[in-house]
C-alpha positions as CSV (number, residue, x, y, z in Angstrom):
1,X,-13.8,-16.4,-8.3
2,X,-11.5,-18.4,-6.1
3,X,-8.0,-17.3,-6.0
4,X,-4.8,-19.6,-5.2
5,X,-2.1,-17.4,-4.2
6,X,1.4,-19.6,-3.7
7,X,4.4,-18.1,-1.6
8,X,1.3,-16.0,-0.3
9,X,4.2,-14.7,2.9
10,X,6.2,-13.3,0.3
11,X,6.1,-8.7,0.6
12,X,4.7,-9.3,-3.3
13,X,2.5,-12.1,-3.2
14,X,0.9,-11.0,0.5
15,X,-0.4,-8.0,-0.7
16,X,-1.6,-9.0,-3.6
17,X,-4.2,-11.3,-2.0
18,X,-5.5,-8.5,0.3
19,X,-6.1,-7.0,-2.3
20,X,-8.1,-9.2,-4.2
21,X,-9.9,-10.0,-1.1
22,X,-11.1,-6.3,-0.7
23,X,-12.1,-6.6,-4.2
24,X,-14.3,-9.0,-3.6
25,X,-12.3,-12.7,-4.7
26,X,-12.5,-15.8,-2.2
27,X,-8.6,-16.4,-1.3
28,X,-6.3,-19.0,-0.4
29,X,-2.6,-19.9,-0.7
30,X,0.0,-21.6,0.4
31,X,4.2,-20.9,1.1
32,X,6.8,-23.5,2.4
33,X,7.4,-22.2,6.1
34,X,5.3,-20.1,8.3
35,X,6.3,-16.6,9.4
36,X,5.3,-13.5,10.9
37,X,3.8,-12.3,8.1
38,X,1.6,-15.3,7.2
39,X,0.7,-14.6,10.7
40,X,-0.4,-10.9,9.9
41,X,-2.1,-12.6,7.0
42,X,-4.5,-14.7,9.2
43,X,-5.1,-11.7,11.2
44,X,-6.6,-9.7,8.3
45,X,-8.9,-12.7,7.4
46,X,-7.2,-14.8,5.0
47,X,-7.0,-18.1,7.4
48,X,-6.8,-20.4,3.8
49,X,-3.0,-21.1,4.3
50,X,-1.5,-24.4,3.7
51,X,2.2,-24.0,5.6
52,X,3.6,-27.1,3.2
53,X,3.0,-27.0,-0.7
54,X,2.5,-30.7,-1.3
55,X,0.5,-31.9,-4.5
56,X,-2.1,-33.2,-1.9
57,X,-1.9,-29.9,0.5
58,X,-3.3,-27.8,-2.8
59,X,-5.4,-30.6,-3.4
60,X,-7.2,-30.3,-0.2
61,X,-8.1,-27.0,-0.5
62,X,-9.0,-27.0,-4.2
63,X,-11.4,-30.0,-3.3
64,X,-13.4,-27.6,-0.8
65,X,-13.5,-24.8,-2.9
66,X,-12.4,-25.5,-6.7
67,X,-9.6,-22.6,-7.4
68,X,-10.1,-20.7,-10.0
69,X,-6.8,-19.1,-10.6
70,X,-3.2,-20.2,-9.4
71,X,-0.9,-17.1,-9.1
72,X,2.6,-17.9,-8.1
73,X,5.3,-15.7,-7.2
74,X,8.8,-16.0,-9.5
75,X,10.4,-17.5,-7.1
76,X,8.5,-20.7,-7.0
77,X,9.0,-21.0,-9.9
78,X,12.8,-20.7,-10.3
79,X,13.2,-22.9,-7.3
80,X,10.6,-25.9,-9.2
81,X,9.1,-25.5,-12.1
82,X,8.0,-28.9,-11.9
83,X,6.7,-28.8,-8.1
84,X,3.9,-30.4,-7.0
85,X,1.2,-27.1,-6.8
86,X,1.8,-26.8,-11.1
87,X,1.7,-30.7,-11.6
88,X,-1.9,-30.2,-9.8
89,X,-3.0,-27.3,-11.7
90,X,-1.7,-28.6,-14.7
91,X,-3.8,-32.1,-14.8
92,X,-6.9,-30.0,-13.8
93,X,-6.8,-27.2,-15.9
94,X,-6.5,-24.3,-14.2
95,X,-5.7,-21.0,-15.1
96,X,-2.0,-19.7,-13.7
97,X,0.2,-16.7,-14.2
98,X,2.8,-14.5,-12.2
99,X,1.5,-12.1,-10.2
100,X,1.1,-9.6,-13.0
101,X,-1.5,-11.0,-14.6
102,X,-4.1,-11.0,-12.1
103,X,-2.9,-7.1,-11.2
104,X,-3.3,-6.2,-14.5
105,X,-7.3,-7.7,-14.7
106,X,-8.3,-5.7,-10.9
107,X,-6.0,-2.3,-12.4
108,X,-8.4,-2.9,-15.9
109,X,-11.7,-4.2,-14.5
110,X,-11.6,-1.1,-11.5
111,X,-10.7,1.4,-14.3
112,X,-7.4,2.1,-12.1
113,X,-4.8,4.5,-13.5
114,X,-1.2,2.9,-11.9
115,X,1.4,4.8,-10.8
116,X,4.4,2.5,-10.4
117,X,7.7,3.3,-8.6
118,X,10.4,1.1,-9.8
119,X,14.4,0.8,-9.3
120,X,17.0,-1.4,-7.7
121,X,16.8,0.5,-4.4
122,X,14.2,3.1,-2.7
123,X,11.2,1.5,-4.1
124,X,9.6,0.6,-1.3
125,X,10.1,3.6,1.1
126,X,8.9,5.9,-2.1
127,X,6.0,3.9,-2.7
128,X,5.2,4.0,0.9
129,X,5.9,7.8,1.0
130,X,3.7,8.2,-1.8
131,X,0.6,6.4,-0.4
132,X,1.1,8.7,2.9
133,X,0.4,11.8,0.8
134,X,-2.8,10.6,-0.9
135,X,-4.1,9.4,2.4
136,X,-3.8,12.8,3.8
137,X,-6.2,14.0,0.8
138,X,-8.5,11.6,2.7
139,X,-9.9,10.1,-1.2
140,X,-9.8,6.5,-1.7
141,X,-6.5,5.1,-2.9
142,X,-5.6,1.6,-3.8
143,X,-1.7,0.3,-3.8
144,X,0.6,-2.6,-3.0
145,X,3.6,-1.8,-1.1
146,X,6.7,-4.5,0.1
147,X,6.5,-3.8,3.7
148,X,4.3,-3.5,6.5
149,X,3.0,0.2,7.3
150,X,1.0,1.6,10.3
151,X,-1.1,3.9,8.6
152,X,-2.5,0.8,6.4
153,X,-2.3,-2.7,4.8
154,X,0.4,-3.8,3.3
155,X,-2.2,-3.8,0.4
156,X,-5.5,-2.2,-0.4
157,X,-8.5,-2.0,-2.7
158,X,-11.1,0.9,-2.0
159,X,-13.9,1.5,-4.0
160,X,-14.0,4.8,-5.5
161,X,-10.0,5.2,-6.3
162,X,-8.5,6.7,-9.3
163,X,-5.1,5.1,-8.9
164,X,-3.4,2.0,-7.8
165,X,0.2,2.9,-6.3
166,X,2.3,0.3,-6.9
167,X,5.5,-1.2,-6.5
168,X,7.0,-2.1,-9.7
169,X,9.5,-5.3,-8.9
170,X,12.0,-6.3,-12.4
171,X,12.9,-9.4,-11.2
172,X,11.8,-12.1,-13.5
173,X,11.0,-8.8,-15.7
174,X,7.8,-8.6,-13.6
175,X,7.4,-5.0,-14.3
176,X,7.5,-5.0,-18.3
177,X,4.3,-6.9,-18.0
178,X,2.5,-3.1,-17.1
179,X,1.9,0.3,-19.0
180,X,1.8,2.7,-15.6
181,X,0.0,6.2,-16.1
182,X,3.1,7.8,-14.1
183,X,6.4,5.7,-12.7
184,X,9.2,7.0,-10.5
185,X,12.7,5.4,-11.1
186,X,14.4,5.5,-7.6
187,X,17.8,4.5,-8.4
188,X,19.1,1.9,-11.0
189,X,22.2,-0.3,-10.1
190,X,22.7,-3.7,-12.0
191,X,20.7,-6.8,-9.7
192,X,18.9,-10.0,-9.7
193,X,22.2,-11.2,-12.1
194,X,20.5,-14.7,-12.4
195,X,17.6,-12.8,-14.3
196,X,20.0,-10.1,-16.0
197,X,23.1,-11.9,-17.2
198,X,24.8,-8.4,-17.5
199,X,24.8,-5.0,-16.9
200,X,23.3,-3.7,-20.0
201,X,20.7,-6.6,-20.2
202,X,19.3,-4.8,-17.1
203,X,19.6,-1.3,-17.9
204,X,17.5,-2.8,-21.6
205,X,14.4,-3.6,-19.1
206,X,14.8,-0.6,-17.3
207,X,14.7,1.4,-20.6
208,X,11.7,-0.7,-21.8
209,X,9.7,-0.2,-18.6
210,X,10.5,3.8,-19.1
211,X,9.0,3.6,-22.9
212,X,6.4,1.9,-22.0
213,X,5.1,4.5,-19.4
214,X,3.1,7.4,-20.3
215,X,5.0,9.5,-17.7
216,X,8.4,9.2,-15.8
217,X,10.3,10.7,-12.7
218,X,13.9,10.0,-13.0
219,X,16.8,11.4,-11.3
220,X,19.7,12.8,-13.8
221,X,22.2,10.5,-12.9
222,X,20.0,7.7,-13.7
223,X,18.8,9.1,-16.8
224,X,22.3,9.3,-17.7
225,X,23.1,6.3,-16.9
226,X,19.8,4.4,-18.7
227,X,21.1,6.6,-21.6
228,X,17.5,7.8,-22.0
229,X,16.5,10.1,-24.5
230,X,15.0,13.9,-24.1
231,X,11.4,13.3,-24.0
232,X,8.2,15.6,-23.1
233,X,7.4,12.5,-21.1
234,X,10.3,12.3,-18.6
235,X,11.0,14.6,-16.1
236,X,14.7,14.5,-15.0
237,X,14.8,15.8,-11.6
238,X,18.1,17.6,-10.0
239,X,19.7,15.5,-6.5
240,X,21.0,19.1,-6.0
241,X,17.5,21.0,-6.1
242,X,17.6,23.2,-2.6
243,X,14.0,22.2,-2.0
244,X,15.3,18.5,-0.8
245,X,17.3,20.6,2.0
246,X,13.7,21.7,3.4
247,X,12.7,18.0,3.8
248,X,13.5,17.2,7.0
249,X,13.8,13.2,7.2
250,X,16.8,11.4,8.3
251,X,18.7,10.3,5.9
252,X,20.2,11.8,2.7
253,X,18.7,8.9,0.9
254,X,15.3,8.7,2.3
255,X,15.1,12.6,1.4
256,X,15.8,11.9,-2.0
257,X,12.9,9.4,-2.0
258,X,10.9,12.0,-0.4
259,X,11.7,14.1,-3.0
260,X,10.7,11.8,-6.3
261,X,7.7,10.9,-4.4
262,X,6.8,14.2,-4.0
263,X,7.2,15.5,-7.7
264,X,4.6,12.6,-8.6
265,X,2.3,14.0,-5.9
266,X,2.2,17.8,-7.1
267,X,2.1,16.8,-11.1
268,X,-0.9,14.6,-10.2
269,X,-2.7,16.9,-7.9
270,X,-2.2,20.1,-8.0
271,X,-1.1,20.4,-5.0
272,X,2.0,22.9,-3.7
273,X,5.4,21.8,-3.2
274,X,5.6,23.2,0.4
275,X,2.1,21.5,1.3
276,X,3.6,18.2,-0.2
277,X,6.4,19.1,2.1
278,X,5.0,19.6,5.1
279,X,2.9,16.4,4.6
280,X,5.8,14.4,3.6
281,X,8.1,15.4,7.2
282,X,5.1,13.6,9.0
283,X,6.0,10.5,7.3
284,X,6.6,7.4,10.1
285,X,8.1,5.4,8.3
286,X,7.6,1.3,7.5
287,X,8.5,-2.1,8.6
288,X,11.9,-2.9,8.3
289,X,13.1,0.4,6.9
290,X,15.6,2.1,9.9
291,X,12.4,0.3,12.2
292,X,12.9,0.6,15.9
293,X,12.8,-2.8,17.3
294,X,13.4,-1.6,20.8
295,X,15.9,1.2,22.8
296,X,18.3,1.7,20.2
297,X,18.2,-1.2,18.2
298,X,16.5,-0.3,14.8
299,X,16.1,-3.2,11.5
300,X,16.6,-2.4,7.8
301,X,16.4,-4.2,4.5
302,X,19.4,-3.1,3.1
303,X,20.8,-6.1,1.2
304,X,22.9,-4.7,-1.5
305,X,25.7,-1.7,-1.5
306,X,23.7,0.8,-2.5
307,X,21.4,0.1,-0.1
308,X,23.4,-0.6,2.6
309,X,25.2,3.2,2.5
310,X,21.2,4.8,2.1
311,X,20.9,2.6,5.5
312,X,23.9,4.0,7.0
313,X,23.2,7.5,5.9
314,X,20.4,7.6,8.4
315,X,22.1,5.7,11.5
316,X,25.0,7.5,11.6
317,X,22.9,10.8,11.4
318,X,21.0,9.0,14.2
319,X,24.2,8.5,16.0
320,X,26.0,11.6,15.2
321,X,23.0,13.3,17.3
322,X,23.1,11.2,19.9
323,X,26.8,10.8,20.5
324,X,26.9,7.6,20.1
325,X,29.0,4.5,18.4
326,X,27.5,2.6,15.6
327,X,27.4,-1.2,15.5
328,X,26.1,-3.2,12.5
329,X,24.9,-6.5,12.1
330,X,24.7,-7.7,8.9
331,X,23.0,-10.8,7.1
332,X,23.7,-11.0,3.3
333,X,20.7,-11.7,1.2
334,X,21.3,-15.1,-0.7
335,X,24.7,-16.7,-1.4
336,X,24.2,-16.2,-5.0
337,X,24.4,-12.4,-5.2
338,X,27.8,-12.7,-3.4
339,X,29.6,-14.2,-6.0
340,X,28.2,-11.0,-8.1
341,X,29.0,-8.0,-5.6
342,X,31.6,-9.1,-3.1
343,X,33.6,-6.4,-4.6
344,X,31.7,-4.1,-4.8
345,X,31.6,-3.6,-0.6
346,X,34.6,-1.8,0.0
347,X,33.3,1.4,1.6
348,X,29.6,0.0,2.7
349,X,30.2,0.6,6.1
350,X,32.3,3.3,6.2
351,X,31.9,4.8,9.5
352,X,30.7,1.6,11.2
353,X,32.5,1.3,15.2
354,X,32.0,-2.7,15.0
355,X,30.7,-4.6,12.8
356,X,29.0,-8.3,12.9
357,X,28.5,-10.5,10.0
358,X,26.2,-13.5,9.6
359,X,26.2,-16.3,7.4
360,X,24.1,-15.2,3.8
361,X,20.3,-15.7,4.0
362,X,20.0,-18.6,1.6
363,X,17.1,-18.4,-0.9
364,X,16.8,-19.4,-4.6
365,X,20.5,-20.6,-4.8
366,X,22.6,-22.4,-7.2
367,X,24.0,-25.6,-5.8
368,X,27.1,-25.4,-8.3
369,X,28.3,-22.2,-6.6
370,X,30.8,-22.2,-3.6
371,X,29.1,-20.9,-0.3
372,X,30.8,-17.9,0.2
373,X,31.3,-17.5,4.2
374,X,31.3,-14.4,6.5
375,X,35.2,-14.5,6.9
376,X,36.0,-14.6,3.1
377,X,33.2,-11.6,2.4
378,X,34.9,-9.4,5.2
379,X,37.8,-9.4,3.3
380,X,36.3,-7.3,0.4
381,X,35.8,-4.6,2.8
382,X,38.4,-1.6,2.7
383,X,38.8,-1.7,6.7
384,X,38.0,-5.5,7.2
385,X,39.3,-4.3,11.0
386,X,36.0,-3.4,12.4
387,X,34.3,-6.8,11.3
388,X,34.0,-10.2,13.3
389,X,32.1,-13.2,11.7
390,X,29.2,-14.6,14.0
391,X,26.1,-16.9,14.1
392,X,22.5,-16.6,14.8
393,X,23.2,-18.0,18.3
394,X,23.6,-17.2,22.1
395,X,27.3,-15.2,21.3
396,X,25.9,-12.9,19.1
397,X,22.5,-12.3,21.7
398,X,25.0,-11.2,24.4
399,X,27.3,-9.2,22.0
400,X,23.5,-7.0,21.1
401,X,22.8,-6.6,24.8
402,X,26.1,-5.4,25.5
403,X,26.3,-3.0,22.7
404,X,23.0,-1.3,24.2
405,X,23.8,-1.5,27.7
406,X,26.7,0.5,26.7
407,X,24.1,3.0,25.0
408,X,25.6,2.3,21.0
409,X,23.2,2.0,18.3
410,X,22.9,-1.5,16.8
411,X,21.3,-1.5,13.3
412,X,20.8,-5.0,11.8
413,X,20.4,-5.3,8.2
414,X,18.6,-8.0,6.8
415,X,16.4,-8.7,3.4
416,X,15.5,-12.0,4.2
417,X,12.2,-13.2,5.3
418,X,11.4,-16.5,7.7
419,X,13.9,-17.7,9.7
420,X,16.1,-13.9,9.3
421,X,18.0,-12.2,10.9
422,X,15.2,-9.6,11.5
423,X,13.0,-12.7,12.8
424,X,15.4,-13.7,15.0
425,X,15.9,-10.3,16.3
426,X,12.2,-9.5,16.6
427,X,12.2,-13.0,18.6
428,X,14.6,-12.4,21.2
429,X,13.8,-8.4,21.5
């Protein structure tokens, strides 16, 4: 079977198709600008990649090997739902679906048990916490996780595995589409507002994915605020429980994660909380989450406010060690969420020296609304004093080399892909 995957160097879509091309699919795909990633994608054998997604660029490729199924990511289809890859498989017939469809037939066909972490922040270092414990059981394990990792693929099939860990997205609802044998719920704040048109239209999916799970982690706070139900099937875990202090990770945040990831590990295995423990303070972390670029210049993903303070939590432990002043760059993650949360980053970067803001990462936008600019956003903040609005450019370069020359850490946070922040930075350091 020959697989089209489109927006294949998005952290869903990517892993998706390394996966179905360790399970034993021909793959191919396409996304509208190359990046780093696409690049990693090549590496790792999938060299099928149209950069342009043109009625005759699918065309091409479905002429030299007819594709069998189209799988598109949500946001190609929010951006066009009438672009030129769905007018193609449209007039020829082919089969198409969201990425859940096709995860759904490898999970049933491989006689996979999921375990699926899911919440508006965390996801992504629990689910790459969880796969480091199974791996050091040395059994297969299969799993899809949003950001590169160095002790694996971004996503992997093995033959022989009893679960697939994976990371359970709700934008576009993607995640009511699965019935997970455990899921962890990392944290739940209201997002993705174009999806959810309110608060309680997001904590409805949230409760839906939960029912719809045979057995869930969830902290106490967030099963309070889900308004969840006592059930033999949930476990409501305690932020407060003294055995997070013995985890020894940076970062309150990333302990808590440790934490959740851990409880799943233990129920599933067998295995002592101490051992999981011990395992877990080996953990090296993943792309893009508190990642040293070089010397004292780390990248993170943190996009939202929630996020953003989990960030912080860890640099200014970082800092606090070292005796050193904290500078942030920041690049907000589409224009669109801005108009939703501009409020809401009062104390973000509370404890911040200086702090350098970018224009928004624009992605899957809505022309109607006003671009909101760097200047106007720093005035949300509750000490707007620390903040200067910059560009990508030459200024911003020198004010980075300074910072470090002057031994401060510099975290840039960043949760856009091609074209980033983090690319630039990875670029020119």
């Amino acid at each position: 079977m020959h697989i089209f995957f489109s927006g294949i160097g998005g952290t869903a879509i990517g892993p998706l198709a390394l996966i179905a091309k360790q399970a034993g699919y021909d793959v191919s795909g396409s996304d509208k600008q190359n990046s780093k990633y696409i690049e990693y994608l090549n590496k790792k054998g999938i060299e099928n990649i149209s950069i342009g997604q043109s009625y005759q660029d699918i065309q091409k490729i479905h002429q030299k090997n007819p594709i069998d199924w189209y799988v598109f990511s949500s946001a190609v289809f929010i951006e066009n739902p009438d672009a030129d890859e769905f007018k193609f498989t449209r007039e020829m017939g082919i089969k198409t679906s969201k990425r859940d469809g096709l995860i759904n037939k490898i999970v049933s066909d491989k006689n996979l048990k999921m375990l699926a972490i899911a919440g508006t922040h965390g996801k992504t270092t629990t689910t790459a916490m969880l796969i480091w414990l199974f791996k050091s059981l040395n059994k297969p394990i299969s799993y899809s996780v949003g950001a590169k990792i160095n002790f694996g693929e971004m996503g992997q099939y093995q033959e022989g595995s009893e679960y697939f860990i994976y990371e359970a997205d709700e934008f576009d609802r993607n995640f009511l589409a699965f019935e997970p044998h455990e899921t962890l719920i990392t944290g739940v704040t209201w997002d993705h507002h174009e999806v959810f048109p309110d608060r309680e239209d997001y904590k409805d999916a949230f409760r839906e994915f939960v029912s719809q799970s045979k057995h869930t982690f969830v902290w106490s706070e967030d099963f309070d605020y889900l308004d969840l139900r006592s059930e033999d099937s949930i476990v409501v875990l305690d932020s407060a429980n003294q055995e997070i202090s013995e985890i020894k990770l940076k970062g309150l945040y990333n302990r808590l994660d440790a934490f959740l990831a851990i409880n799943c590990f233990t129920h599933i295995t067998g295995k002592n909380t101490t051992e999981a423990i011990n395992i877990i303070n080996k953990f090296p972390g993943s792309s893009r989450r508190m990642e040293e670029i070089t010397t004292n210049l780390y990248s993170d993903y943190a996009h939202t406010p929630e996020k953003i303070k989990g960030a912080m939590s860890i640099a200014k432990e970082i800092a606090n060690e070292n005796n050193q002043k904290l500078v942030v760059v920041y690049e907000p993650l589409t224009n669109r969420r801005q108009h939703f949360m501009k409020e809401q980053y009062k104390d973000s970067f509370e404890g911040v020296d200086k702090l350098y803001w970018v224009p928004s990462y624009l992605a899957r936008e809505d022309p109607s609304q006003e671009i909101l600019t760097p200047e106007e956003l720093i005035k949300q903040l509750n000490n707007p004093e620390i903040a200067e609005p910059r560009q990508l450019n030459h200024r911003l370069l020198m004010d980075i080399k300074q910072c470090l020359e002057d031994n401060n850490l510099v975290v840039c946070l960043s949760g856009g892909g091609g074209k980033s922040l983090d690319e630039w930075l990875r670029d020119n350091f």
